[in-house]
C-alpha positions in Angstrom: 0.0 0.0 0.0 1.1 3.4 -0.9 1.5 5.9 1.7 0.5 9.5 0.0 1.1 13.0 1.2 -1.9 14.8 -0.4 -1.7 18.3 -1.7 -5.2 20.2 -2.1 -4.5 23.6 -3.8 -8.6 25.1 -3.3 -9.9 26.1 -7.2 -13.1 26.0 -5.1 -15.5 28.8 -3.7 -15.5 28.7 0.0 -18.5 26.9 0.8 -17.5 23.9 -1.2 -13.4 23.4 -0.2 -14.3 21.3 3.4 -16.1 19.0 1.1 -13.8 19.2 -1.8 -11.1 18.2 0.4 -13.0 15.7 2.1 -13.7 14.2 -1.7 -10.0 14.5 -2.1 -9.1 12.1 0.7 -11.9 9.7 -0.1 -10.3 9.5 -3.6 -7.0 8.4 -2.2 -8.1 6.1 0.1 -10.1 4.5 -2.7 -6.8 4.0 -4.9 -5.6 1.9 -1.6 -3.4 5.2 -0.2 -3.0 5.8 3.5 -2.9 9.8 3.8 -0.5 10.8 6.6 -0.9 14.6 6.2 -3.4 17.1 4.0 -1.5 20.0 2.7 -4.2 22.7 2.3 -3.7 26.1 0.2 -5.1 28.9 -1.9 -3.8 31.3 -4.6 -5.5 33.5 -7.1 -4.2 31.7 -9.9 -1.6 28.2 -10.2 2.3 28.8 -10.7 3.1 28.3 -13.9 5.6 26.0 -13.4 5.1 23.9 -10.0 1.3 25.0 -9.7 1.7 25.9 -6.0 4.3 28.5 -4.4 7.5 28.0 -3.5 6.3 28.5 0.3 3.8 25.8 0.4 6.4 23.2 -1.7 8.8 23.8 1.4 5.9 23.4 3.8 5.7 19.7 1.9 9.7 18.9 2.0 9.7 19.4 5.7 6.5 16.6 6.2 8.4 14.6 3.4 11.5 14.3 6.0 8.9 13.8 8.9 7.3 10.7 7.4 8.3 7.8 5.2 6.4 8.7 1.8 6.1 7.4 -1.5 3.3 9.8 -3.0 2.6 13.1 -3.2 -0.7 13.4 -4.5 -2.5 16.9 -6.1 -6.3 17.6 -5.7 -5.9 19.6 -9.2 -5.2 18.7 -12.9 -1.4 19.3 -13.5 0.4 20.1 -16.6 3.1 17.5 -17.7 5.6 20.2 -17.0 3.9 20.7 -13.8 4.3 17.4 -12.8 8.2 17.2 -13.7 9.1 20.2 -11.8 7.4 19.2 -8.3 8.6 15.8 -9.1 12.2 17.7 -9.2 11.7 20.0 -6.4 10.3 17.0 -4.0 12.3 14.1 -4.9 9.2 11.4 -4.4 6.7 10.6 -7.2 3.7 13.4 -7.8 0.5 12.3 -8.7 -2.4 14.5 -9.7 -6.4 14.2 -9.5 -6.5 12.5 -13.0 -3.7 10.0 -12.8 -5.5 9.4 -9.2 -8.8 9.2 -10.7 -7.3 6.4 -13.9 -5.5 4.5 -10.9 -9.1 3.8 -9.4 -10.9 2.7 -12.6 -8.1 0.4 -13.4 -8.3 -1.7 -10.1 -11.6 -1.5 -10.5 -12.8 -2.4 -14.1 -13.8 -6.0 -14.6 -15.3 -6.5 -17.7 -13.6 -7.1 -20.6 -15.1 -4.0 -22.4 -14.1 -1.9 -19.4 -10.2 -2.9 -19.0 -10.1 -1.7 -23.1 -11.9 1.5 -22.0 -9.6 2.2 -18.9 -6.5 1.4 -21.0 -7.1 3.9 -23.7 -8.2 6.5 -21.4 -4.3 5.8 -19.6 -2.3 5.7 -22.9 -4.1 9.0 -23.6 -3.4 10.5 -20.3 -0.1 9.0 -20.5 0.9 10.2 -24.1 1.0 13.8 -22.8 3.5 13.0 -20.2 5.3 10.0 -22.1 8.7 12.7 -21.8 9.1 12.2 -18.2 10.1 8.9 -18.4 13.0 9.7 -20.6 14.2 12.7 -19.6 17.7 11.6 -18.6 18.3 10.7 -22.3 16.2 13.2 -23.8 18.7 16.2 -24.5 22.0 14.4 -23.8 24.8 16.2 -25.0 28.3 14.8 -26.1 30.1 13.0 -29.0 29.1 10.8 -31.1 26.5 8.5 -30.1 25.1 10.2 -27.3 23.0 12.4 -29.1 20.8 9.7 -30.8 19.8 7.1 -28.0 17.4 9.2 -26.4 15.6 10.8 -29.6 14.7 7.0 -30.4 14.1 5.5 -27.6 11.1 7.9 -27.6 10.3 7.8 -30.8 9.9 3.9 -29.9 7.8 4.6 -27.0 5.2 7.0 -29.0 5.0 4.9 -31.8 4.6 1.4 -29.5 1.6 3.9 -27.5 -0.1 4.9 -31.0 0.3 0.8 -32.1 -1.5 0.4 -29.2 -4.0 3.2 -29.2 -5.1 2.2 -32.7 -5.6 -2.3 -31.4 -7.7 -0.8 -28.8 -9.8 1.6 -30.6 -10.4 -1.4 -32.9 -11.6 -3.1 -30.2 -13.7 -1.1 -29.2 -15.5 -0.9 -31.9 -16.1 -4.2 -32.0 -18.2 -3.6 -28.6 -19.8 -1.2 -29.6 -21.0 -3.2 -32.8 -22.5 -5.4 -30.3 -24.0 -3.3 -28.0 -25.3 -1.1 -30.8 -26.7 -4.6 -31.9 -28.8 -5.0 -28.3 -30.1 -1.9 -28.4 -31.8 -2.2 -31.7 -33.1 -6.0 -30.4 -34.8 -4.2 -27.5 -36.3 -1.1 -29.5 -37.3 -3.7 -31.7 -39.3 -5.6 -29.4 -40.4 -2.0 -28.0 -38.7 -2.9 -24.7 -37.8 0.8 -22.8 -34.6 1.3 -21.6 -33.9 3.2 -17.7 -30.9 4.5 -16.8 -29.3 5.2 -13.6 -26.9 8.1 -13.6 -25.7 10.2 -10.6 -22.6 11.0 -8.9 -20.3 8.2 -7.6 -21.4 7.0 -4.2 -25.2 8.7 -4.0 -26.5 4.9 -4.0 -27.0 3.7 -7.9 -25.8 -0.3 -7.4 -27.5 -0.7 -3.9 -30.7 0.7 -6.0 -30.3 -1.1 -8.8 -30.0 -4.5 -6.6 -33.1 -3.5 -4.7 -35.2 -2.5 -8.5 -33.8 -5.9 -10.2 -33.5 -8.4 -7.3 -29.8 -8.5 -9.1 -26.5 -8.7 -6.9 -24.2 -6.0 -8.4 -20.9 -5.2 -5.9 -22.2 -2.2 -3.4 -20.3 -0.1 -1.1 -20.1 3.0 0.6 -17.0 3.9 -1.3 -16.1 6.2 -4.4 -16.5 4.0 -7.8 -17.7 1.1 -5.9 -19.2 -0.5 -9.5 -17.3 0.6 -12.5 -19.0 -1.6 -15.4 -22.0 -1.2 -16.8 -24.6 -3.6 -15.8 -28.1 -4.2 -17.4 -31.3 -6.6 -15.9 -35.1 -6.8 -16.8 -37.0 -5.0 -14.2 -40.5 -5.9 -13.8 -43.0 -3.2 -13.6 -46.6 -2.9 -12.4 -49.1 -3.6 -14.7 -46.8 -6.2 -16.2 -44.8 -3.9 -17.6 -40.8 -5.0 -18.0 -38.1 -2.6 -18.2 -34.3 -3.1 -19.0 -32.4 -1.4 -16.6 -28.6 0.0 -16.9 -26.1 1.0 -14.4 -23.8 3.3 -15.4 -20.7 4.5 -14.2 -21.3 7.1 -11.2 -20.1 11.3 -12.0 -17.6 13.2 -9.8 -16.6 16.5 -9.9 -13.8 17.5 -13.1 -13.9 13.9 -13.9 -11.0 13.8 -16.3 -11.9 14.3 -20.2 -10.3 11.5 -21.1 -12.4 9.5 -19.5 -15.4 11.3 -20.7 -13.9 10.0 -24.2 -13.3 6.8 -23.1 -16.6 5.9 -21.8 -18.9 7.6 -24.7 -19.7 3.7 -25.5 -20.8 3.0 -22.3 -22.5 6.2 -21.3 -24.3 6.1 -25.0 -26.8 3.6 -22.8 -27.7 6.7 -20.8 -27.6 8.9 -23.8 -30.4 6.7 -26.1 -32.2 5.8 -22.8 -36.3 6.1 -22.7 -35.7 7.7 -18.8 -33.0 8.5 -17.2 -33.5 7.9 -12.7 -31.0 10.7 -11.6 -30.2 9.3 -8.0 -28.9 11.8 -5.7 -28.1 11.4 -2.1 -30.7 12.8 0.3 -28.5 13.3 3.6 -25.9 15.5 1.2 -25.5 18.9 1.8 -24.7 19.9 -1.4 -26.7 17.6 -3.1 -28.8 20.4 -5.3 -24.3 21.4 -6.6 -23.9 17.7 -7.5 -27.0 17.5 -9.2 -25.6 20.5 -11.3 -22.4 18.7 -11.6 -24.0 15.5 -13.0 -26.5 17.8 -15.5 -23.2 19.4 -16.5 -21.6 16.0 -17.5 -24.6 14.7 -19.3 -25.0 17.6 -21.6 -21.3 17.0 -22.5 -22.2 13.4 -23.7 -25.1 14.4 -25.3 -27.9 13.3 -23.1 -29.6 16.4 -21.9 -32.4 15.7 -23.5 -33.5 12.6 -22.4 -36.8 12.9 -19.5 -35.0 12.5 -16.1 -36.7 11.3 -13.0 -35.1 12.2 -9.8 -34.5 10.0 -7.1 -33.5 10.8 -3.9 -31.9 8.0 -2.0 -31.0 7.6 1.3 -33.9 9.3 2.7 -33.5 6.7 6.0 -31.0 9.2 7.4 -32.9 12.4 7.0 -36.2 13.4 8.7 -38.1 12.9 5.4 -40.7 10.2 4.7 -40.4 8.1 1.4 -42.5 9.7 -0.8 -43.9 10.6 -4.4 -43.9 14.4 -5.7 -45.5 15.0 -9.0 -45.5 17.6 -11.4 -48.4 20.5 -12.6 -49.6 17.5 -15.1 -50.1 14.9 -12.7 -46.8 12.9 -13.3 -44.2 12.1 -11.5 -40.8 14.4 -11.1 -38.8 12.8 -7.9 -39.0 10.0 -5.3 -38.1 9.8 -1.7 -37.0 6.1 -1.3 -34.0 4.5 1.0 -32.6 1.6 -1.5 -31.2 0.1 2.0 -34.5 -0.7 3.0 -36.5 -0.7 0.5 -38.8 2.1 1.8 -40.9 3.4 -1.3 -39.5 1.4 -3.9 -42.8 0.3 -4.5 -43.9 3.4 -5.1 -40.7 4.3 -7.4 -41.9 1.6 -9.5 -44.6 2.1 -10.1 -43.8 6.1 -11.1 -41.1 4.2 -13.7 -44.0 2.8 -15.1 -46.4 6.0 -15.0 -43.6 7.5 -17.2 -42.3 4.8 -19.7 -45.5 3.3 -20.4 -47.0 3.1 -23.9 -50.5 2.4 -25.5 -51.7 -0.3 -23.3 -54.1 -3.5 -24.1 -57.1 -2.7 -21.9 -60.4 -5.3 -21.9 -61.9 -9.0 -21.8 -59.8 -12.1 -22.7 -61.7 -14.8 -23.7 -60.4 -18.3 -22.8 -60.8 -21.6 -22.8 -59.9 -24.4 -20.0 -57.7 -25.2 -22.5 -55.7 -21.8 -21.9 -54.0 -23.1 -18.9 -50.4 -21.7 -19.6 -51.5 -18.3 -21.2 -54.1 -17.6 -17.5 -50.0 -17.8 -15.6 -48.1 -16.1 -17.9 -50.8 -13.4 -17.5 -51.0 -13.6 -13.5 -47.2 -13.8 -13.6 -47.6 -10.4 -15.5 -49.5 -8.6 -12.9 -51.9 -7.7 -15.7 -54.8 -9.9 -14.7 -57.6 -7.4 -12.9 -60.1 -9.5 -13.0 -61.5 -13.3 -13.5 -64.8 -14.4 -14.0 -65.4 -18.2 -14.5 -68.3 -19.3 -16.7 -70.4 -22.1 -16.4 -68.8 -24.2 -19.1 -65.4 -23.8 -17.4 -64.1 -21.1 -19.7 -62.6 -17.5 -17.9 -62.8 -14.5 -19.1 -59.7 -12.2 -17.6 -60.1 -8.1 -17.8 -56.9 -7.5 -18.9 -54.3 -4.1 -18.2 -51.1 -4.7 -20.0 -48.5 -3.2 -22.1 -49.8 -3.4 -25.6 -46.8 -4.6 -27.4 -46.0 -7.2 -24.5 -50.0 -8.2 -24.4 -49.9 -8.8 -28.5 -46.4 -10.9 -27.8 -48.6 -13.5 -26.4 -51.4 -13.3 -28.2 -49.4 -14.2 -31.1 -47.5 -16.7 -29.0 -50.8 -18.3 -28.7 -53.0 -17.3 -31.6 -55.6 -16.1 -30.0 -55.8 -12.5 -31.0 -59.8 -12.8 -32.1 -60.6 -13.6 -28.0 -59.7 -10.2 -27.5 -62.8 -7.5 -26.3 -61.4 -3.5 -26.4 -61.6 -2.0 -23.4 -65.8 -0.7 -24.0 -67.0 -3.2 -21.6 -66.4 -2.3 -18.2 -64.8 -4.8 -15.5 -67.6 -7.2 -13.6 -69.8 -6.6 -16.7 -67.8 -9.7 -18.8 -69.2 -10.8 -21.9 -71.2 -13.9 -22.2 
């Protein structure tokens, strides 16, 4: 385990640097650092060549010599010269926020599609500072033959990165072939798609565990779940939904990452509804939702109808509830995806909003009909049953039209099927 000295030079107003710095720590102890000492500082605008004064880098030497540290970590984005300077000045290796951020998706990602992801965002992160490995044999000067070395050794190095670059891009496409593929399957079979987006740590995976009955790692913990995950969720009504989990926002999340994960994040950005989960019990929960608007208008998904949900609402002193907008349909949720409290209700909003023409009236069927009579029970979309004398049912059905003329087709039976002008308990004969 690293030990890390972390640096956390405030870009912030005032209200938001405690928490900024708290984030700050969070982030290192999520990469596997212990933090021995916070550095804290302010200036109207960065050096230009170490970021920070000279004042506050001899404020670091001096806890350098005091404990035994292999990282000094920065709370900003550094330039690469930036970074070779402090690395000069300080003698240890100088990590900032984005190298920080890469370090944590890398231990992180699992999938297959998410390691290629990762590793392209690094190369490009890295291509910018691809010098500093070099720099001893960079400008050598001398006789013959001590010019050269250098010069191609990294020429080697950047042409080895853009080999590499270009196998991984390839790759990528192929995944996104594929998941391009699944999302036409599902529009095609008129299947909706709900997203969860939010920033990292507000609650998504604990959610989407409690909205899917699914298993997906959880933990109180920045980045917990860093691939995308997507289940059927059953609706009322007998409604089905596929829902996607997608990887959580956090303040200047690095652009390379942004460009990285445009396949992954194009789930939120074709979604039917996007469930903006934000932590109740935050205190600057109404910035991060700001923050995480800010990021999906980069990647294009602005536009998609959002339906906030606001998690965690066992530690406040608010009740799991419903609010709805001037036209009657739902705009947020109270719910605690710990307990469960108002998922129900959260549910069965999802459905309010994603719902489509529906199949509303009497099913005709006969005892025969065995199989159909469960897959509609198992539907929730049976309201009500009347048994007739001769053993036949007849079922007043609610369902989603597309899903309802599924299984109609499944079983040939769509000349059973009454519209909705006959009322329930006044079945036809």
């Amino acid at each position: 385990m690293d030990v890390a000295l972390s640096a956390e030079a405030s870009a912030y107003p005032q209200s938001e640097a405690e928490f900024a710095c708290d984030e700050f720590v969070e982030l290192s102890e999520s990469a596997g650092m212990a933090v021995v000492e916070l550095v804290k500082g302010s200036r109207k605008k960065p050096d230009p060549r170490t970021y920070i004064g000279k004042g506050k880098i001899d404020e670091i030497k001096l806890l350098l010599k005091e404990h035994d540290v292999d990282v000094v970590l920065f709370g900003q984005r550094l330039s690469p010269s930036q970074e070779r300077n402090l690395e000069r000045e300080l003698e240890v290796r100088v990590l900032d926020r984005s190298s920080l951020i890469l370090d944590i998706f890398a231990q992180r990602a699992r999938s297959f599609e998410g390691k290629l992801q990762v590793e392209l965002a690094q190369l490009t992160h890295l291509s910018t500072r691809l010098v500093r490995g070099w720099t001893h044999l960079e400008r050598q000067k001398g006789g013959i033959g001590l010019r050269g070395p250098g010069e191609t050794q990294l020429e080697t190095d950047r042409r080895l990165l853009n080999e590499r670059v270009k196998t991984l891009k390839q790759r990528l496409v192929k995944v996104r072939r594929q998941r391009s593929q699944g999302r036409s399957q599902r529009s095609k079979s008129g299947t909706p798609t709900v997203a969860l987006v939010g920033y990292t740590n507000a609650g998504k995976s604990t959610l989407f565990n409690q909205l899917t009955d699914a298993k997906v790692y959880a933990a109180d913990q920045l980045f917990a779940t860093l691939d995308p995950t997507m289940r059927r969720m059953p609706l009322p009504g007998g409604n089905t939904a596929v829902l996607a989990d997608t990887v959580g926002f956090i303040n200047d999340l690095p652009h390379e990452l942004v460009a990285a994960f445009l396949s992954t994040l194009t789930e939120t950005r074709e979604a039917d509804l996007l469930l903006h989960v934000v932590d109740a019990c935050d205190d600057l929960r109404d910035n991060r939702r700001e923050q995480v608007d800010a990021i999906l208008e980069e990647i294009g998904a602005s536009h998609v109808p959002q339906l906030m949900v606001f998690n965690k609402v066992d530690k406040t002193e608010f009740d799991a509830h419903l609010e709805h907008d001037p036209e009657g349909l739902p705009s947020a949720a109270w719910v605690s995806a710990i307990s469960g409290a108002g998922i129900d209700e959260l549910k069965a909003a999802i459905s309010q909003v994603v719902s489509r023409t529906r199949s509303i009236g009497w099913l005709n069927l006969l005892p025969s009909h065995g199989r159909l009579r469960a897959q509609l029970f198992e539907a929730d979309a049976v309201r009500e049953e009347v048994i007739k004398d001769d053993g036949g049912l007849n079922l007043y059905i609610d369902m989603d039209e597309i899903d309802f003329e599924r299984l109609m087709r499944e079983h040939d039976l769509s000349d059973r099927f009454t519209s909705d002008s006959l009322e329930p308990t006044a079945a036809p004969q």
